[in-house]
PyMOL commands that place a pseudoatom at each C-alpha (Angstrom):
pseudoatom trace, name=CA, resn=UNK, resi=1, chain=A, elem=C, hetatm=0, pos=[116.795, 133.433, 79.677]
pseudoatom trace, name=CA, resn=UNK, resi=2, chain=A, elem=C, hetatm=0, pos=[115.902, 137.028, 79.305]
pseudoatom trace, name=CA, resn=UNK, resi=3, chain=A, elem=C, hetatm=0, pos=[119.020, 138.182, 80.319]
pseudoatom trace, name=CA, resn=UNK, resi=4, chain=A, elem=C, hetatm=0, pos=[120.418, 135.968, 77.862]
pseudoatom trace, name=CA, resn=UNK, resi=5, chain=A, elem=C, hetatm=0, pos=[118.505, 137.201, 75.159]
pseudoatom trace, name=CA, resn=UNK, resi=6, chain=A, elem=C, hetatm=0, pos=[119.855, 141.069, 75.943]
pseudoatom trace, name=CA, resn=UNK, resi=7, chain=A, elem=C, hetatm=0, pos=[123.260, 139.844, 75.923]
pseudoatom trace, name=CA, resn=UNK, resi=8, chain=A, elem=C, hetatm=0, pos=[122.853, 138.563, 72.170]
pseudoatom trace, name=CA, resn=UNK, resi=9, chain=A, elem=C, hetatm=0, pos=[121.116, 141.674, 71.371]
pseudoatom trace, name=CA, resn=UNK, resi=10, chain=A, elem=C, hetatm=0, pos=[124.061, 143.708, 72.400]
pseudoatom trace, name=CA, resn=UNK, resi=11, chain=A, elem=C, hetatm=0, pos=[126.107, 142.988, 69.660]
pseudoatom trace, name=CA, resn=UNK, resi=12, chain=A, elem=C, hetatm=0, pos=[123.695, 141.403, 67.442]
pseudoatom trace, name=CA, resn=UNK, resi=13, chain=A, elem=C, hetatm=0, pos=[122.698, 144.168, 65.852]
pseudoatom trace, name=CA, resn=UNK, resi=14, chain=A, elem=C, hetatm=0, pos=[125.803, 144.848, 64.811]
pseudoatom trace, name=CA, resn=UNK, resi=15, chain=A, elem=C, hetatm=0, pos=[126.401, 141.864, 63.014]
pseudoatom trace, name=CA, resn=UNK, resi=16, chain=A, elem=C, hetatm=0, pos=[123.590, 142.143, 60.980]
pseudoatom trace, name=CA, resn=UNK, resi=17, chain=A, elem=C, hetatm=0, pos=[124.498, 145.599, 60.054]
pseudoatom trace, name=CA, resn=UNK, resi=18, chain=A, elem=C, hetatm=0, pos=[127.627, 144.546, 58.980]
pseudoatom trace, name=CA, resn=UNK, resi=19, chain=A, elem=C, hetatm=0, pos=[125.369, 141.512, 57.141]
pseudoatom trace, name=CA, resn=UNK, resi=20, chain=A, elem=C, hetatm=0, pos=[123.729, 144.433, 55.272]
pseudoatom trace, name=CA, resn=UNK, resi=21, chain=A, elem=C, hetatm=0, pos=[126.969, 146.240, 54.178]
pseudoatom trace, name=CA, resn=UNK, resi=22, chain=A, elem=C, hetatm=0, pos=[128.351, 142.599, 53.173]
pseudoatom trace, name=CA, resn=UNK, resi=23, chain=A, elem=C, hetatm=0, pos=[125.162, 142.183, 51.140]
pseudoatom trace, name=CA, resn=UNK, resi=24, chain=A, elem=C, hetatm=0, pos=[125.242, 146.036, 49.883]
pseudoatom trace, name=CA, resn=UNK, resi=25, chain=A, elem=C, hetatm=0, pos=[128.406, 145.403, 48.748]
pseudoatom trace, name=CA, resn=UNK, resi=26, chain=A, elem=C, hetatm=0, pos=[127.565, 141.810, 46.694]
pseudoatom trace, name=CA, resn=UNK, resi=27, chain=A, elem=C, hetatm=0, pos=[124.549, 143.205, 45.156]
pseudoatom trace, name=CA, resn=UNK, resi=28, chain=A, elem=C, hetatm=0, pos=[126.333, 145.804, 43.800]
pseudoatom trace, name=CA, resn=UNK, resi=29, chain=A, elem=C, hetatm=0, pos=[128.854, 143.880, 42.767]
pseudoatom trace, name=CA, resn=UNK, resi=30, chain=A, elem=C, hetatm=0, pos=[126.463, 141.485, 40.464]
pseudoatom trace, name=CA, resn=UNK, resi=31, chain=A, elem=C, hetatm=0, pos=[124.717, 144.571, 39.131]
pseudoatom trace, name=CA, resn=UNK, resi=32, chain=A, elem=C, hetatm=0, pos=[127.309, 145.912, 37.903]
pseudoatom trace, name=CA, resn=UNK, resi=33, chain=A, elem=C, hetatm=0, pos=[128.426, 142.453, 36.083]
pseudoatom trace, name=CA, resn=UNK, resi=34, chain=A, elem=C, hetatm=0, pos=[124.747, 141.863, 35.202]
pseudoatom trace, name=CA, resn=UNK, resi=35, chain=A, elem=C, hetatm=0, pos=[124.478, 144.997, 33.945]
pseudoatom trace, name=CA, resn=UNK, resi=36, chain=A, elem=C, hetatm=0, pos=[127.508, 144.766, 31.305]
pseudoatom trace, name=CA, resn=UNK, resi=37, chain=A, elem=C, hetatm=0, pos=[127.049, 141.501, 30.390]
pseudoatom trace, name=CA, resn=UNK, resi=38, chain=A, elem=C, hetatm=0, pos=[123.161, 141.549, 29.615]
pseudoatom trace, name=CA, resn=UNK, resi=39, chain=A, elem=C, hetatm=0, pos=[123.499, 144.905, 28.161]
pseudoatom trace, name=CA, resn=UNK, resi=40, chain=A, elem=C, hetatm=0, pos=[125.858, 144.368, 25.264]
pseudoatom trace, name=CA, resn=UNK, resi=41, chain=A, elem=C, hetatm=0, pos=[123.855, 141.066, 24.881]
pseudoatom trace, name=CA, resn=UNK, resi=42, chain=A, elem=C, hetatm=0, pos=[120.512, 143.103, 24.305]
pseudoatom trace, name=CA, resn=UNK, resi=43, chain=A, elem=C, hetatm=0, pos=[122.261, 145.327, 21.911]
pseudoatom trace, name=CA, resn=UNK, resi=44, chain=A, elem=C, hetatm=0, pos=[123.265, 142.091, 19.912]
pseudoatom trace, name=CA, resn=UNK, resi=45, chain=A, elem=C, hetatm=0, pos=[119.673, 140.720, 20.079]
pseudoatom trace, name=CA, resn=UNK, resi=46, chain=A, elem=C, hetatm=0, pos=[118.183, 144.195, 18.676]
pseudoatom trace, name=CA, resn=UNK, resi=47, chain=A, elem=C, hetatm=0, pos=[120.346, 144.166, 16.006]
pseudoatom trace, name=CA, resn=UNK, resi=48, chain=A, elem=C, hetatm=0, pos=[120.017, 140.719, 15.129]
pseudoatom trace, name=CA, resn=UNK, resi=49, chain=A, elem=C, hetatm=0, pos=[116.357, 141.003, 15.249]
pseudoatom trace, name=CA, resn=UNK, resi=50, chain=A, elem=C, hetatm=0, pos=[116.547, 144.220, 12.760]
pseudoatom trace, name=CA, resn=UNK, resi=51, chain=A, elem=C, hetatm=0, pos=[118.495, 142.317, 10.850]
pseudoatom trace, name=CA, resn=UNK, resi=52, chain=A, elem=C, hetatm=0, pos=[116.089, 139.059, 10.648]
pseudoatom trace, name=CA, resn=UNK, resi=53, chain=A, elem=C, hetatm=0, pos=[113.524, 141.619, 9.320]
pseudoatom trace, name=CA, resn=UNK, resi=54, chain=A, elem=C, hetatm=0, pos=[114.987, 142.716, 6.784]
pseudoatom trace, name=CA, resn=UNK, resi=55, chain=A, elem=C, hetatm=0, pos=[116.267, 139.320, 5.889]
pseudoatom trace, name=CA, resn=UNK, resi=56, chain=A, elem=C, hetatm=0, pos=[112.187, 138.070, 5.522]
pseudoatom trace, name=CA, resn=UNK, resi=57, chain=A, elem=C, hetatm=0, pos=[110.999, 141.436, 4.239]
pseudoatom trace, name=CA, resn=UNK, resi=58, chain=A, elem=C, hetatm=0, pos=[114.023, 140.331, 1.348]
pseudoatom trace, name=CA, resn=UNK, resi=59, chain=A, elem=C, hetatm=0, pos=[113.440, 136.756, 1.620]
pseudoatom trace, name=CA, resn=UNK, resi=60, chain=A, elem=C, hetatm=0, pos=[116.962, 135.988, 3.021]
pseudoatom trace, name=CA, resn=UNK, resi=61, chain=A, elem=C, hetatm=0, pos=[116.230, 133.405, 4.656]
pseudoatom trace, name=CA, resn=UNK, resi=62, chain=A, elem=C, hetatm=0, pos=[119.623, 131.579, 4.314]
pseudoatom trace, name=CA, resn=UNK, resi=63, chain=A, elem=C, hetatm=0, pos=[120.643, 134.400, 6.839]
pseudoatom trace, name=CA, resn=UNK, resi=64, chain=A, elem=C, hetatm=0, pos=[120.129, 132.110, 9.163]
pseudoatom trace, name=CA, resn=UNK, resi=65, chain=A, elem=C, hetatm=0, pos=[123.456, 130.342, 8.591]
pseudoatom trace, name=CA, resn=UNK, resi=66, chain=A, elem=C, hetatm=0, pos=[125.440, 134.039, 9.192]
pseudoatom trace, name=CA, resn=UNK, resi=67, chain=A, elem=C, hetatm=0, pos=[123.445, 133.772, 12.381]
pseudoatom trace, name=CA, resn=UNK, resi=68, chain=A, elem=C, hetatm=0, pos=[125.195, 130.576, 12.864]
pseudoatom trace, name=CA, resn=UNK, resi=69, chain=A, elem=C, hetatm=0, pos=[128.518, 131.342, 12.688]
pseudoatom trace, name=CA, resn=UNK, resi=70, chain=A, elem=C, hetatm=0, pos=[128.102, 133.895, 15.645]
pseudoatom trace, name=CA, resn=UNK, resi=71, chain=A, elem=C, hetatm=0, pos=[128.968, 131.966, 18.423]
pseudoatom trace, name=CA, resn=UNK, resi=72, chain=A, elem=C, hetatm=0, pos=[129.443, 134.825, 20.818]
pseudoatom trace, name=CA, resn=UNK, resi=73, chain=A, elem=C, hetatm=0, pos=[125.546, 135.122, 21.399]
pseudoatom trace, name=CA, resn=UNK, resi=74, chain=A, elem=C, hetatm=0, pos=[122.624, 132.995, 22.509]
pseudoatom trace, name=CA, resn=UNK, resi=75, chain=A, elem=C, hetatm=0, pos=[120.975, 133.533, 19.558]
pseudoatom trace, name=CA, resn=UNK, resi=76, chain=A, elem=C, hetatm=0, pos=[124.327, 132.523, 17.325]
pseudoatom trace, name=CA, resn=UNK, resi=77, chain=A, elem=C, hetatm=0, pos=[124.779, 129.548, 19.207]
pseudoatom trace, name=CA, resn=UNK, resi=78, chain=A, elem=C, hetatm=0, pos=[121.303, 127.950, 19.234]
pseudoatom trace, name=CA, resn=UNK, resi=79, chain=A, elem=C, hetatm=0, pos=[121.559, 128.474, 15.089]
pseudoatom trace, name=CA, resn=UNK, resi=80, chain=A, elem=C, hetatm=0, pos=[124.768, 127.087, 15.286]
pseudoatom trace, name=CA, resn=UNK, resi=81, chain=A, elem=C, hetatm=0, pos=[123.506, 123.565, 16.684]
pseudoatom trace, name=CA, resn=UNK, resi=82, chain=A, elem=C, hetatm=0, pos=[119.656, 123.709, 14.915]
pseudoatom trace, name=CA, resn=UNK, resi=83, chain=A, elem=C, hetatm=0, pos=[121.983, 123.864, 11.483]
pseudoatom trace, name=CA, resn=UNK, resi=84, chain=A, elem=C, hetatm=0, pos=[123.716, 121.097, 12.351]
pseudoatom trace, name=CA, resn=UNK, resi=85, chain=A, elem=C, hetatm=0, pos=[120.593, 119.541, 13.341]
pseudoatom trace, name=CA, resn=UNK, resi=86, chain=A, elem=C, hetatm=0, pos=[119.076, 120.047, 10.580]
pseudoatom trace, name=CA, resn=UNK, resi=87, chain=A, elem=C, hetatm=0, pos=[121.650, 119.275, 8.000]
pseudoatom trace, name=CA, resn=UNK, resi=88, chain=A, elem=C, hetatm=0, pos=[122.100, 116.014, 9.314]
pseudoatom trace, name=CA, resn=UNK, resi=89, chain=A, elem=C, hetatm=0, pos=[118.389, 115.070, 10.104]
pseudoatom trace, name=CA, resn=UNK, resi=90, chain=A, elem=C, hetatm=0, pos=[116.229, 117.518, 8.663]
pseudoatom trace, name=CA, resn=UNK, resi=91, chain=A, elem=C, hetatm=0, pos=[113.084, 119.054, 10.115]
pseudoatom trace, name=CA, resn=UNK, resi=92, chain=A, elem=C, hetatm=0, pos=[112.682, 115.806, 12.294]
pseudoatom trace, name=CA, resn=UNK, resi=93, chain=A, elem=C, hetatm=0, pos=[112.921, 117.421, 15.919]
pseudoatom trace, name=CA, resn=UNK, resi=94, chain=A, elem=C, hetatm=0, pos=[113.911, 121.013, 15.040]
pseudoatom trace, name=CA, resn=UNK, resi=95, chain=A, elem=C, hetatm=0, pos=[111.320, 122.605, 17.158]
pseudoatom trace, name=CA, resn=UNK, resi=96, chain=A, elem=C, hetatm=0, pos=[112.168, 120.560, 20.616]
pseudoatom trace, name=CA, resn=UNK, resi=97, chain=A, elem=C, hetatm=0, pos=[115.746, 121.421, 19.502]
pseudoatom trace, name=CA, resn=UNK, resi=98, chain=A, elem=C, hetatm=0, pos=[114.893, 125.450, 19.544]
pseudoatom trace, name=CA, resn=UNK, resi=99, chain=A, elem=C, hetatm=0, pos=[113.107, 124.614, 22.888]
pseudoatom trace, name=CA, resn=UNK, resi=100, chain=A, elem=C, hetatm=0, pos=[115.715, 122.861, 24.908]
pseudoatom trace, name=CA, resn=UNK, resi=101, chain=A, elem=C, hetatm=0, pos=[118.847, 124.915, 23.958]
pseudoatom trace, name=CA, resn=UNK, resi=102, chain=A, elem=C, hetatm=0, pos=[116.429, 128.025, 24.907]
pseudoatom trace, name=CA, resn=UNK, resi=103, chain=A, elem=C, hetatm=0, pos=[115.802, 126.167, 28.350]
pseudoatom trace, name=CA, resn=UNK, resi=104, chain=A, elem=C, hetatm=0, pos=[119.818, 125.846, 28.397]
pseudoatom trace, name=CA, resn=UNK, resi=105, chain=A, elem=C, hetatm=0, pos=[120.588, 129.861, 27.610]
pseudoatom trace, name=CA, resn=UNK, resi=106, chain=A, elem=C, hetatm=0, pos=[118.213, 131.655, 29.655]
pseudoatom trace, name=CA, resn=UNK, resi=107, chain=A, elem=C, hetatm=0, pos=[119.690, 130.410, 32.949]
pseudoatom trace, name=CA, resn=UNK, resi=108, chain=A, elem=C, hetatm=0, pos=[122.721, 131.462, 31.652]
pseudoatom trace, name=CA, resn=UNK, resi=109, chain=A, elem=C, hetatm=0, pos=[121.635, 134.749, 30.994]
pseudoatom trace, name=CA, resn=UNK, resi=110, chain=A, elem=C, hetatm=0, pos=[119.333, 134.595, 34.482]
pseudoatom trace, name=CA, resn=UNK, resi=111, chain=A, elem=C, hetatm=0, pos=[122.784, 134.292, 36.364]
pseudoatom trace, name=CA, resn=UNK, resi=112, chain=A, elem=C, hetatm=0, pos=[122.804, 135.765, 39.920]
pseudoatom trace, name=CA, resn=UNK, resi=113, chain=A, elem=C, hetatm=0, pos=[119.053, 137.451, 39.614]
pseudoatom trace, name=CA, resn=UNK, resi=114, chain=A, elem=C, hetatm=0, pos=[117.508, 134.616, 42.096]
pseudoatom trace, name=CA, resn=UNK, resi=115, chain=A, elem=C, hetatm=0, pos=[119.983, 136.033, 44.453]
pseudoatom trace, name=CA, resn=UNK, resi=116, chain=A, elem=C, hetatm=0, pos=[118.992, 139.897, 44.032]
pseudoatom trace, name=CA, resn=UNK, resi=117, chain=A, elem=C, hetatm=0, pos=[115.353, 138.965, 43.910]
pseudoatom trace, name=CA, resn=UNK, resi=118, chain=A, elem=C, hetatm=0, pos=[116.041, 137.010, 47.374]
pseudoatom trace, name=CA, resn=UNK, resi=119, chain=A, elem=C, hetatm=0, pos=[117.946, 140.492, 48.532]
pseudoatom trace, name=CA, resn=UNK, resi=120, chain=A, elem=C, hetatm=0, pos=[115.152, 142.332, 47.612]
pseudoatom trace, name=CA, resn=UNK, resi=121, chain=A, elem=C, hetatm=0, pos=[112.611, 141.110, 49.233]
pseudoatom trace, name=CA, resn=UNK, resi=122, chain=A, elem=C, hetatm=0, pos=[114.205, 139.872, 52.495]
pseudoatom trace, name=CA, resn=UNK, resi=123, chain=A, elem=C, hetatm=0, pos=[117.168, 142.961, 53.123]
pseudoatom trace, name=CA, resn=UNK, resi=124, chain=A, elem=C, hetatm=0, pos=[114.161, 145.366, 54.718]
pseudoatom trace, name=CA, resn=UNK, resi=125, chain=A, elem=C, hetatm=0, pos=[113.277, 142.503, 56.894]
pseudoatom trace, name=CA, resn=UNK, resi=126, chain=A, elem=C, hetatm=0, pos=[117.119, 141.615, 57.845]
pseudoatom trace, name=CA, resn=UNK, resi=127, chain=A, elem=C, hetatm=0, pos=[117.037, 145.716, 58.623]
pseudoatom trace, name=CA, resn=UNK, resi=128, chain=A, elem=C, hetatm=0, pos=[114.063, 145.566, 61.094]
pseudoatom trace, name=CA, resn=UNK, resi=129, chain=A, elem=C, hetatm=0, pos=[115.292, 142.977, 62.489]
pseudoatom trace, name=CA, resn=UNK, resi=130, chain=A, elem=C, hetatm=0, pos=[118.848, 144.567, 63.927]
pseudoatom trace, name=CA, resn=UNK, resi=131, chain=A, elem=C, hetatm=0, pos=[116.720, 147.506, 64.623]
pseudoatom trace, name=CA, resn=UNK, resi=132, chain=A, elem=C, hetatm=0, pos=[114.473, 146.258, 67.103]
pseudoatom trace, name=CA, resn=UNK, resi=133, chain=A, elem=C, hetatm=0, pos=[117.685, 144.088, 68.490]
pseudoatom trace, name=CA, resn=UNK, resi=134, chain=A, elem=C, hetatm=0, pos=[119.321, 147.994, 68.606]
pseudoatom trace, name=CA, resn=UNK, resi=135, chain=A, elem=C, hetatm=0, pos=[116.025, 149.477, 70.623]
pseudoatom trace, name=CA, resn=UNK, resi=136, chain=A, elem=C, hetatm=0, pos=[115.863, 146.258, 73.079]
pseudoatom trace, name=CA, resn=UNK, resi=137, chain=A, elem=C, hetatm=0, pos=[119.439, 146.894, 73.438]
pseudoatom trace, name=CA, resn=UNK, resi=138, chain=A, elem=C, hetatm=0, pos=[118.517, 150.636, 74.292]
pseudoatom trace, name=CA, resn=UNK, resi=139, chain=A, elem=C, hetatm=0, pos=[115.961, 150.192, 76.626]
pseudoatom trace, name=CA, resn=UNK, resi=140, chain=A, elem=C, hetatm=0, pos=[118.033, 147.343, 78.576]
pseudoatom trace, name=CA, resn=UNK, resi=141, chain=A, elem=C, hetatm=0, pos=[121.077, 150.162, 78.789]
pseudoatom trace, name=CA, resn=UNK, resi=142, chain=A, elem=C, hetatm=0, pos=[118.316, 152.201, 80.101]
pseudoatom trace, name=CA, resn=UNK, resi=143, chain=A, elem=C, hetatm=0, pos=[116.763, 150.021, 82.905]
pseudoatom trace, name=CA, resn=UNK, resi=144, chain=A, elem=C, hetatm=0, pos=[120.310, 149.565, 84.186]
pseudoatom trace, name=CA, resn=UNK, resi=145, chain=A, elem=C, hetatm=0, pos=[121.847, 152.758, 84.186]
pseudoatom trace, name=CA, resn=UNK, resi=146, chain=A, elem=C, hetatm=0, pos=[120.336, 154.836, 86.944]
pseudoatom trace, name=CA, resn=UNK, resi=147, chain=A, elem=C, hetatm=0, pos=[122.061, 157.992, 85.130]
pseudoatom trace, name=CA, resn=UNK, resi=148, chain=A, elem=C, hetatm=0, pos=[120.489, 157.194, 81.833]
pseudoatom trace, name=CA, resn=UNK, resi=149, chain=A, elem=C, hetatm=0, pos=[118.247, 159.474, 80.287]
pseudoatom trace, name=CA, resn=UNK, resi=150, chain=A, elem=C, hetatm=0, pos=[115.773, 160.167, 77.385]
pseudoatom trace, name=CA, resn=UNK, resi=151, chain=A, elem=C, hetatm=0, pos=[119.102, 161.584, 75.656]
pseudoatom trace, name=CA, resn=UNK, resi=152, chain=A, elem=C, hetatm=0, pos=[120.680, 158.132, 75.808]
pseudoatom trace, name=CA, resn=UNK, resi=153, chain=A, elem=C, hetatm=0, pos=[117.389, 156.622, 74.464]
pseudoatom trace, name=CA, resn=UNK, resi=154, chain=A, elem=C, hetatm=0, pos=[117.088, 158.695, 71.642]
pseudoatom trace, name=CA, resn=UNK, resi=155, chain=A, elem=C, hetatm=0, pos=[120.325, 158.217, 70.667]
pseudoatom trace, name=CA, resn=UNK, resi=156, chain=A, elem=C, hetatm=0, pos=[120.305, 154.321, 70.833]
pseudoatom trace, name=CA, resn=UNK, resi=157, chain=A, elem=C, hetatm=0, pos=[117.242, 154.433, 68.715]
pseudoatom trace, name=CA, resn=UNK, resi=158, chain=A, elem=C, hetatm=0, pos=[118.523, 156.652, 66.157]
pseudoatom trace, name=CA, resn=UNK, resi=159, chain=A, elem=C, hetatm=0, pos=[121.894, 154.447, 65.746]
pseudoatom trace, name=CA, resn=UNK, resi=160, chain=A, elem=C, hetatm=0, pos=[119.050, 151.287, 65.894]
pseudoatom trace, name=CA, resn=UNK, resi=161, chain=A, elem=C, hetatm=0, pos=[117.123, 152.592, 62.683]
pseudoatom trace, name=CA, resn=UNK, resi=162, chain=A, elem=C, hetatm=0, pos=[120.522, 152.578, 60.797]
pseudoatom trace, name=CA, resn=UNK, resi=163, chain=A, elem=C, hetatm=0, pos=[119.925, 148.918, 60.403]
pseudoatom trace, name=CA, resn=UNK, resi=164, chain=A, elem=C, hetatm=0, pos=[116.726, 149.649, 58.698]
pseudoatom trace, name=CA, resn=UNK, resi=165, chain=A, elem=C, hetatm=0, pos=[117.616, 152.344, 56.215]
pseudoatom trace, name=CA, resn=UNK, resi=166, chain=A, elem=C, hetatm=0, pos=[120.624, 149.918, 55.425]
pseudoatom trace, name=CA, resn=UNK, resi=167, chain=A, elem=C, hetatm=0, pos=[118.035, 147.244, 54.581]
pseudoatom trace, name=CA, resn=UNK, resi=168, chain=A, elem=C, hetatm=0, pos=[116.164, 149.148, 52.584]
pseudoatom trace, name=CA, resn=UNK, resi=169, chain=A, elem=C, hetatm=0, pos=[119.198, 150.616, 50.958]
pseudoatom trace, name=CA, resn=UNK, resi=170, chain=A, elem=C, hetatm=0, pos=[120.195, 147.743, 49.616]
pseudoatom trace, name=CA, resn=UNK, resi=171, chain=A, elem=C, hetatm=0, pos=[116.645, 146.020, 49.145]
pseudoatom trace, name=CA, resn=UNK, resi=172, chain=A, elem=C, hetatm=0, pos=[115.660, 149.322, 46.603]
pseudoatom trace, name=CA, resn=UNK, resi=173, chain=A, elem=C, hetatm=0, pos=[118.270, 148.884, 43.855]
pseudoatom trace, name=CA, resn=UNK, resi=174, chain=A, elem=C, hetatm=0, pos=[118.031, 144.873, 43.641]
pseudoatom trace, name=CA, resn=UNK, resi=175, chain=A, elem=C, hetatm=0, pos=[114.484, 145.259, 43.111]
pseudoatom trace, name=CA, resn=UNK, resi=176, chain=A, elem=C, hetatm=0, pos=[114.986, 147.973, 40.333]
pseudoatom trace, name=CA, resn=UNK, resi=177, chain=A, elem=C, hetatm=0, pos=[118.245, 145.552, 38.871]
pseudoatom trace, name=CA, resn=UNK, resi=178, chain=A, elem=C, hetatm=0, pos=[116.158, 142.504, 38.989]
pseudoatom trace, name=CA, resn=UNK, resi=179, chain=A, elem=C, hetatm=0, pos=[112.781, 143.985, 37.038]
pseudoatom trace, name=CA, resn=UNK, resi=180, chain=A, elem=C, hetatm=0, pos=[115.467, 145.319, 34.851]
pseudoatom trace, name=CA, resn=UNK, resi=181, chain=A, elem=C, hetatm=0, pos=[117.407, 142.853, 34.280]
pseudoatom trace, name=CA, resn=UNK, resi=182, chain=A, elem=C, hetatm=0, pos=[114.583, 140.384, 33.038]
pseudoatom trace, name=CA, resn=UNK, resi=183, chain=A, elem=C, hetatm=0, pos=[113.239, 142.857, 30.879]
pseudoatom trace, name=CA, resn=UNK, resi=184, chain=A, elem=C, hetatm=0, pos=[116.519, 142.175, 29.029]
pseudoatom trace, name=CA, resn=UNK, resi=185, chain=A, elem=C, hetatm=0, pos=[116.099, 138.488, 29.217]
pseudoatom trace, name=CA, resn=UNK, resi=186, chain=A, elem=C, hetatm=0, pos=[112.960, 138.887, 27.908]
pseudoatom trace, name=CA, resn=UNK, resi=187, chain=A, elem=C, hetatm=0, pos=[113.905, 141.081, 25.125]
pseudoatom trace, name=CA, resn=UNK, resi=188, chain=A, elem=C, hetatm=0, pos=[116.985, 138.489, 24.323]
pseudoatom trace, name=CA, resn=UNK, resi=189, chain=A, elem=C, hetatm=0, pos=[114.708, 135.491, 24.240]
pseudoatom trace, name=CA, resn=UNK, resi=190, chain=A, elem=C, hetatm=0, pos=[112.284, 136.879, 21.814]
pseudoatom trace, name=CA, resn=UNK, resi=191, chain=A, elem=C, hetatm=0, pos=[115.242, 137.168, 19.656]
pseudoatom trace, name=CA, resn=UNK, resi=192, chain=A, elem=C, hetatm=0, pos=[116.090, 133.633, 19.956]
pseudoatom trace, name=CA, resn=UNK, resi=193, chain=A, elem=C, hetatm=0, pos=[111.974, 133.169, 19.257]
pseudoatom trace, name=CA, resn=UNK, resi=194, chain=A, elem=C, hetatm=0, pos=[112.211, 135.207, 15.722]
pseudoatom trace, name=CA, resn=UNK, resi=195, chain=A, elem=C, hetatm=0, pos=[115.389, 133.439, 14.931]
pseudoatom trace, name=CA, resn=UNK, resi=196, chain=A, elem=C, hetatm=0, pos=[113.764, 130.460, 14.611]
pseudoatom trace, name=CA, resn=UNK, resi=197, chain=A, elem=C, hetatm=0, pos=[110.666, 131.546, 12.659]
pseudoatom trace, name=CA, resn=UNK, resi=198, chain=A, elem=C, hetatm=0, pos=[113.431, 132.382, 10.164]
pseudoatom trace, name=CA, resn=UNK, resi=199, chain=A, elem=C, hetatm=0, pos=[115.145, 129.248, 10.958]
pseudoatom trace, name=CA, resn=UNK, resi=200, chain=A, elem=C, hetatm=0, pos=[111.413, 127.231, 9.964]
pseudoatom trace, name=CA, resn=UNK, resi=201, chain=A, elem=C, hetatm=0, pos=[111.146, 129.309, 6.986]
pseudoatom trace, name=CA, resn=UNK, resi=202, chain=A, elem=C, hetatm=0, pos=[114.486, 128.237, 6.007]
pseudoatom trace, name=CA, resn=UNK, resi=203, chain=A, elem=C, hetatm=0, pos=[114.249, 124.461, 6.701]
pseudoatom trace, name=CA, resn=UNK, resi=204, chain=A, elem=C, hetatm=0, pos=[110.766, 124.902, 4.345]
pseudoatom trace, name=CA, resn=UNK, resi=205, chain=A, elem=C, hetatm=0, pos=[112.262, 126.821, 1.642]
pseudoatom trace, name=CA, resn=UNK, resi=206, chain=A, elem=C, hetatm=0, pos=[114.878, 123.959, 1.481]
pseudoatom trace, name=CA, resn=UNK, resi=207, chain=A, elem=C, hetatm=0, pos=[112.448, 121.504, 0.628]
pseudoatom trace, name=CA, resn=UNK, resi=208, chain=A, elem=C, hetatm=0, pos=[112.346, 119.402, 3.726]
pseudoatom trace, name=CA, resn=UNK, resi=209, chain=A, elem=C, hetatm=0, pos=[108.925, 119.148, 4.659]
pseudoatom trace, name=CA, resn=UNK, resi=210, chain=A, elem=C, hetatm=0, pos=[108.777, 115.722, 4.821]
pseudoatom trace, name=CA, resn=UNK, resi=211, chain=A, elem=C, hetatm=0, pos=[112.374, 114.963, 6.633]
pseudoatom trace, name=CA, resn=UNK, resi=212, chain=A, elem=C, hetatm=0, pos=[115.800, 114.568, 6.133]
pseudoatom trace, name=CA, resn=UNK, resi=213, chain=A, elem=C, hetatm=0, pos=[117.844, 117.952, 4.191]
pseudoatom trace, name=CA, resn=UNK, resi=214, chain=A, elem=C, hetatm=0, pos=[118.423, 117.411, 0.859]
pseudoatom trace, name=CA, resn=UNK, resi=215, chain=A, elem=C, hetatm=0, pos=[121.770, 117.461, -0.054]
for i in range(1, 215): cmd.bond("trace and resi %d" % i, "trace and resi %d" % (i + 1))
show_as sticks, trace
zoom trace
């Protein structure tokens, strides 16, 4: 069984160094997409929410229907359905509205960040792991090679910790990404969150208190 064991270890660690590159290479990958795609949407969702100020600071509110015809932006579409909403039933439901097409957009924006939060946290552990398969593997070489000496050992243990700096080489930037990243969701959401103050305002201002939109 031991011997066994030692066999798998001898090329083992291997594999889950090339694992690690595989998974270096991925996570880089997403951040990069993550990283375009959430920041032009936080740019949008800055300026929209500058522009929602200055809207209630100048009683706009009707601004709410330019938001609506955005529909390249979370906060664009959810006005976009919430004024149809409303124009065909009023007030009746607008707030459970506002909260289930926010449940549907923040996945959206969430994309791939379970899987760089799940990097993160195991990659160092994935890196141990083919380390101590690359010292077992040293120490076996060792035992059986009557020539071996502390040379050989200290070599097999240096190329063994290579597993772990590759873990944590890939473990440190999805961390960063990740935290990053839903920062940005955060900051996008509380757009969508303003929005529909606005959108409230503007339902009230049209005299619907009490139901359906008056035509």
């Amino acid at each position: 069984m031991t011997e066994r064991i030692f066999a798998i270890a001898h090329f083992a660690d291997q594999v889950v160094l090339y694992l690690l590159l595989m998974l270096t290479a991925l996570a880089l990958y997403l951040i990069i997409q993550r990283f375009l795609i959430l920041n032009k949407a936080s740019t949008q969702s800055r300026k929209i929410k500058v522009d929602i100020e200055q809207a209630l600071i100048q009683s706009r509110y009707e601004y709410v229907e330019t938001l609506a015809q955005d529909l390249k932006t979370p906060v664009g579409r959810i006005c976009a359905v919430a004024l149809r909403h409303f124009q065909a039933k009023g007030v009746i439901g607008l707030e459970e509205l506002f909260r289930s097409m926010t449940m549907l957009e923040k996945p959206r924006l969430e994309k791939s960040l379970g899987f760089l939060a799940t990097v993160g946290s195991n990659a160092p552990y994935i890196g141990l792991f083919g380390t101590v398969l690359g010292i077992m593997k040293s120490f076996h070489d060792l035992g059986q090679s009557s020539g071996a000496g502390q040379n050989t050992v200290m070599a097999g243990i240096s190329a063994a910790l290579i597993a772990t700096a590759a873990g944590l080489l890939v473990a440190i930037p999805s961390v960063l990404a990740y935290n990053y990243f839903q920062r940005q969701v955060k900051g996008i959401m509380s757009g969508v969150d303003t929005a529909q103050e606005l959108f409230m305002i503007y339902a009230k201002s049209k005299g619907t208190n009490h139901g359906i939109a008056s035509s």
